[in-house]
C-alpha positions in Angstrom: 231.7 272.9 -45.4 231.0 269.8 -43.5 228.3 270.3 -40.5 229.5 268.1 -37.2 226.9 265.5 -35.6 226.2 265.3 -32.3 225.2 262.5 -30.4 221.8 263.6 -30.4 222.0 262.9 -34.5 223.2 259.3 -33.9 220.6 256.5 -33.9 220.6 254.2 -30.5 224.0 252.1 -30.3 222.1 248.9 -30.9 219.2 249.7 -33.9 221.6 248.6 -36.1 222.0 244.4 -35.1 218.6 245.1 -33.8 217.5 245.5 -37.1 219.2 242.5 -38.8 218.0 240.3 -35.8 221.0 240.1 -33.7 219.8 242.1 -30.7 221.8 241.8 -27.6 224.8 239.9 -29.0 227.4 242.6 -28.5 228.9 244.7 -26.0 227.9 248.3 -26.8 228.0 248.6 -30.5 229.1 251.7 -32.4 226.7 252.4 -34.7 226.7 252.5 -38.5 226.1 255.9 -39.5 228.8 257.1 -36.9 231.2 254.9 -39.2 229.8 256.1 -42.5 230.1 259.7 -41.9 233.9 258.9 -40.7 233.9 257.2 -44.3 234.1 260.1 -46.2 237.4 261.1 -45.4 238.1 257.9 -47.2 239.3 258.4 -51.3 237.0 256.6 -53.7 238.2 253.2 -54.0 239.9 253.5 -51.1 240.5 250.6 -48.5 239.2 250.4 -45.2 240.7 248.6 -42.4 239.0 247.7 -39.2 242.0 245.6 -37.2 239.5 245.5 -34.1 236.3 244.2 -36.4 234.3 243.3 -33.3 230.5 243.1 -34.7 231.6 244.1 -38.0 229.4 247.8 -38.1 232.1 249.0 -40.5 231.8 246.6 -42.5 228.2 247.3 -43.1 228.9 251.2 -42.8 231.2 250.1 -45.6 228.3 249.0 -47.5 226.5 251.6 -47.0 228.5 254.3 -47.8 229.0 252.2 -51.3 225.1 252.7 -51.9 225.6 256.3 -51.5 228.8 256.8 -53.9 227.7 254.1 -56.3 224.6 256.6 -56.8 226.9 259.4 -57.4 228.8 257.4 -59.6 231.9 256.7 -57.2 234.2 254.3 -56.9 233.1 252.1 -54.2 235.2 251.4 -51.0 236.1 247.5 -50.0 236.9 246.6 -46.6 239.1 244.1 -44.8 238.1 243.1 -41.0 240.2 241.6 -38.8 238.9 239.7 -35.4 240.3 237.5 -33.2 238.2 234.3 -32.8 237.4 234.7 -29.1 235.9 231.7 -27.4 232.3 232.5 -26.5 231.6 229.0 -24.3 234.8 230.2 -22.3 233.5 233.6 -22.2 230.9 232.5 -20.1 232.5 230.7 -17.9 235.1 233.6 -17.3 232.9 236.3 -17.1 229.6 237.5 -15.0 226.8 239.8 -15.5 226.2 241.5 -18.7 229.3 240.5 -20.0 228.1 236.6 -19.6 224.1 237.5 -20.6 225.5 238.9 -24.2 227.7 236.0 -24.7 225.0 233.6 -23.8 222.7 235.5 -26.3 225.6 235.3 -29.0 225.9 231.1 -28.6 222.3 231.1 -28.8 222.1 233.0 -32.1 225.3 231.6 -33.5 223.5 228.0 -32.5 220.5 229.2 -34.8 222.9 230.0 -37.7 224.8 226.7 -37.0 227.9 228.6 -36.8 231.0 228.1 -34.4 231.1 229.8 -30.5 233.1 232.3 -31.8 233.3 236.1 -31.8 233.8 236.8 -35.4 231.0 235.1 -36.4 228.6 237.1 -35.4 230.8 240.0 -37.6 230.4 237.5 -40.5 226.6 236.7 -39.4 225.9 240.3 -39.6 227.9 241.0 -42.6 226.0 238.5 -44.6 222.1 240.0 -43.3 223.4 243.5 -43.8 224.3 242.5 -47.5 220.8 241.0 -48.0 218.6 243.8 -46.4 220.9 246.4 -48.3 220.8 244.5 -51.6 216.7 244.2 -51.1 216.5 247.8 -50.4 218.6 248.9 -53.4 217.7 246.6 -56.5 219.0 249.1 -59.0 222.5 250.0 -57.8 224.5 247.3 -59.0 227.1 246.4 -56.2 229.5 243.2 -55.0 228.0 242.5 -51.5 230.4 239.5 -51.5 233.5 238.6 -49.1 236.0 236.2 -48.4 236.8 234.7 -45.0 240.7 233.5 -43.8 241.7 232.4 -40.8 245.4 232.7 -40.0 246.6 229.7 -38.5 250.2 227.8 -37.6 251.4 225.2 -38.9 251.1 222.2 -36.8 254.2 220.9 -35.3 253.5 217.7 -37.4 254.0 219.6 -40.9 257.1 221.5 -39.0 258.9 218.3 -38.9 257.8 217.2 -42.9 258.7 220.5 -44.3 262.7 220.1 -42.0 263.2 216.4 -42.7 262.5 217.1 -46.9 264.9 216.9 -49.4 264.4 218.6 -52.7 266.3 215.9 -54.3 264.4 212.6 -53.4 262.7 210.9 -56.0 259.5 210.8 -54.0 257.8 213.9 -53.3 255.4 214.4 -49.8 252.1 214.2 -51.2 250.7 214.7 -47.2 252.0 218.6 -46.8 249.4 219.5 -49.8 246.9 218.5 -47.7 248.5 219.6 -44.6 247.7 223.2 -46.1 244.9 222.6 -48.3 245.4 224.1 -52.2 243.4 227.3 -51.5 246.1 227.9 -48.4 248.9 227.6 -50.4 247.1 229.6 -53.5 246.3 232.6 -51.5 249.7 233.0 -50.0 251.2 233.2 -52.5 249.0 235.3 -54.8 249.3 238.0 -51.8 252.9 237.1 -52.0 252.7 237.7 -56.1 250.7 241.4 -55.4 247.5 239.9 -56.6 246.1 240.5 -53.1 242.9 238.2 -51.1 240.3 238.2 -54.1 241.9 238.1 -57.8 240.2 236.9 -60.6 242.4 233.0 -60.5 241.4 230.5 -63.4 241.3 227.0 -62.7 242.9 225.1 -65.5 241.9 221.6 -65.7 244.8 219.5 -68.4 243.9 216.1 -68.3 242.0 215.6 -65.0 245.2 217.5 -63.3 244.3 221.1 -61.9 246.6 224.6 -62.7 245.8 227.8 -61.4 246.4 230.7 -63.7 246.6 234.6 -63.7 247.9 236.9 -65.7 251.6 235.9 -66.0 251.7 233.6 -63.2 251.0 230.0 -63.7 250.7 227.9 -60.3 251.3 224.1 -59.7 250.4 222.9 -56.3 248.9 219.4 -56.6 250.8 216.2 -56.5 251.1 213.4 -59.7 251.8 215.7 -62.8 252.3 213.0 -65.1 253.7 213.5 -68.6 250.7 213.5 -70.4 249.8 216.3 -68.4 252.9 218.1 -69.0 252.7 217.2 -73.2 249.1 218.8 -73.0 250.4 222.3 -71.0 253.1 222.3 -74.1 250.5 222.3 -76.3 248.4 224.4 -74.7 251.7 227.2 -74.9 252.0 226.6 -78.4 248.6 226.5 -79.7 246.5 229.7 -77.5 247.5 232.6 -78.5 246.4 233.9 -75.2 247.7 231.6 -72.9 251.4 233.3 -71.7 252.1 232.7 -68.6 255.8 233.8 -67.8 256.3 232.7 -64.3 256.0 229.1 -63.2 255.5 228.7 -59.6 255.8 225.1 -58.1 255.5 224.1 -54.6 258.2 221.9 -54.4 257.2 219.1 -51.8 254.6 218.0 -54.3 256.8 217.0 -56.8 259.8 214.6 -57.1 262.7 215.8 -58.6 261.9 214.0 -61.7 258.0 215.5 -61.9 260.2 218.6 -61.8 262.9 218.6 -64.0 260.6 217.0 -66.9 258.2 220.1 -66.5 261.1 222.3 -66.8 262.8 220.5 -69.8 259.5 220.1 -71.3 258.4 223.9 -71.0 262.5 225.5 -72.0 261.7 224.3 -76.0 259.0 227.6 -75.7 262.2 229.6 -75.4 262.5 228.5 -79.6 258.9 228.6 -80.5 257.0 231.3 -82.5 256.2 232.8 -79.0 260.0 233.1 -78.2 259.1 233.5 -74.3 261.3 232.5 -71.3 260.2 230.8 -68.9 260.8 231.7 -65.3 260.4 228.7 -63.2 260.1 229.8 -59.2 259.9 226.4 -57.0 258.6 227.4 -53.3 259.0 225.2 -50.1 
């Protein structure tokens, strides 16, 4: 049977960012071991989600609930934040009193960190000194104090007009809405899409200076100018490693003519006859 804790059991709200040298750069911040003992309710390898991430305590409660259930031989939690990127400079402008003296004190800190005036940087600021402190404390639990950082963001009204004005039949693709995106954009959407989720294990495949990206049976082409030679050596790379079998093709389709397009696919159908006798599933995305 679980004993409740009182308020009198909980350290001061701000011990914690005191401690990792961030004193004063939050509005009244819950503290960590009030998150961790909520943690428990959470199943081993569970995920938790913190849509209002402010500071980022549970991320760190997160953590160090993990040092506790790696040392019972648990399966550790991962979390996902989520923070809107609140304007700090503006903040103090808007506001007055307190309000304005912590936001001045997070610009100042931020400014020290050469980071951006925005709230979830301080979340990722403390995320990253919580994971050193906690890995420094606890050398012999071996644990992933690692994270990823995205940022949702529109497209711009620019990259609107490219993707509406395209034809998938033009002999020229549109080089320009790669790097509208960016690869890693593009990549990540649609490994969520896929059910890989934000941080699978993705190879890089690099064929004749041109890059793939490769997991399990999903084989991604994002990047402009796949020449034939390119295509000839991802033929031979089918038919020669045993362990190379991707199924699906998945091709975003303004990089590509028409002709970069149908060659891959004419190219890669002649597997269908091979000693692998696979089909090829090809799955162009605009």
């Amino acid at each position: 049977m679980r004993t409740l804790l009182y308020e009198k059991d909980f350290k001061s709200y701000s011990d914690d960012l005191d401690e990792l040298g961030l004193a004063g750069t939050f509005s009244y911040p819950k503290t960590v071991y009030l998150i961790q003992y909520l943690l428990q309710v959470v199943d081993n390898g569970g995920i938790v989600l913190d849509f209002f991430s402010g500071s980022a305590t549970t991320a760190q409660a997160v953590m160090a609930e993990n040092i506790k259930r790696t040392a019972c031989q648990d399966d550790a939690l991962t979390y996902i934040m989520v923070q809107i990127p609140e304007n700090l400079d503006e903040k103090v402008v808007r506001e007055s009193g307190d309000t304005r003296e912590i936001a001045k004190k997070a610009i100042s800190k931020l400014d020290e960190c050469h980071r951006p005036h925005s709230l979830d940087y301080i979340g990722i600021e403390r995320i990253i000194r919580a994971a050193k402190k906690y890995q420094s404390e606890n050398s012999l639990f071996s644990l992933n104090y690692g994270f990823k950082h995205f940022t949702l963001q529109e497209p711009t009204n620019l990259s609107i007009e490219k993707m509406e004005r395209f034809e998938s039949h033009t002999m020229f693709s549109d080089k320009t809405l790669v790097d509208e995106f960016g690869v890693p954009t593009i990549l990540t959407t649609w490994l969520v899409r896929d059910g890989y989720g934000l941080i699978p294990d993705v190879k890089t495949i690099n064929i004749e200076g041109y890059e793939l990206y490769y997991i399990d049976k999903y084989l991604y082409v994002i990047n402009p100018n796949l020449s034939n030679e390119v295509v000839a050596s991802l033929l031979d790379r089918y038919q020669s490693d045993a362990g190379f079998n991707p199924q699906n093709i998945v091709i975003y389709g303004y990089a590509l003519s028409w002709g970069e397009l149908q060659g891959l696919k004419d190219s890669l159908r002649v597997i269908r006859d091979g000693e692998k006798n696979m089909r090829i599933n090809f799955d162009v995305r605009y």
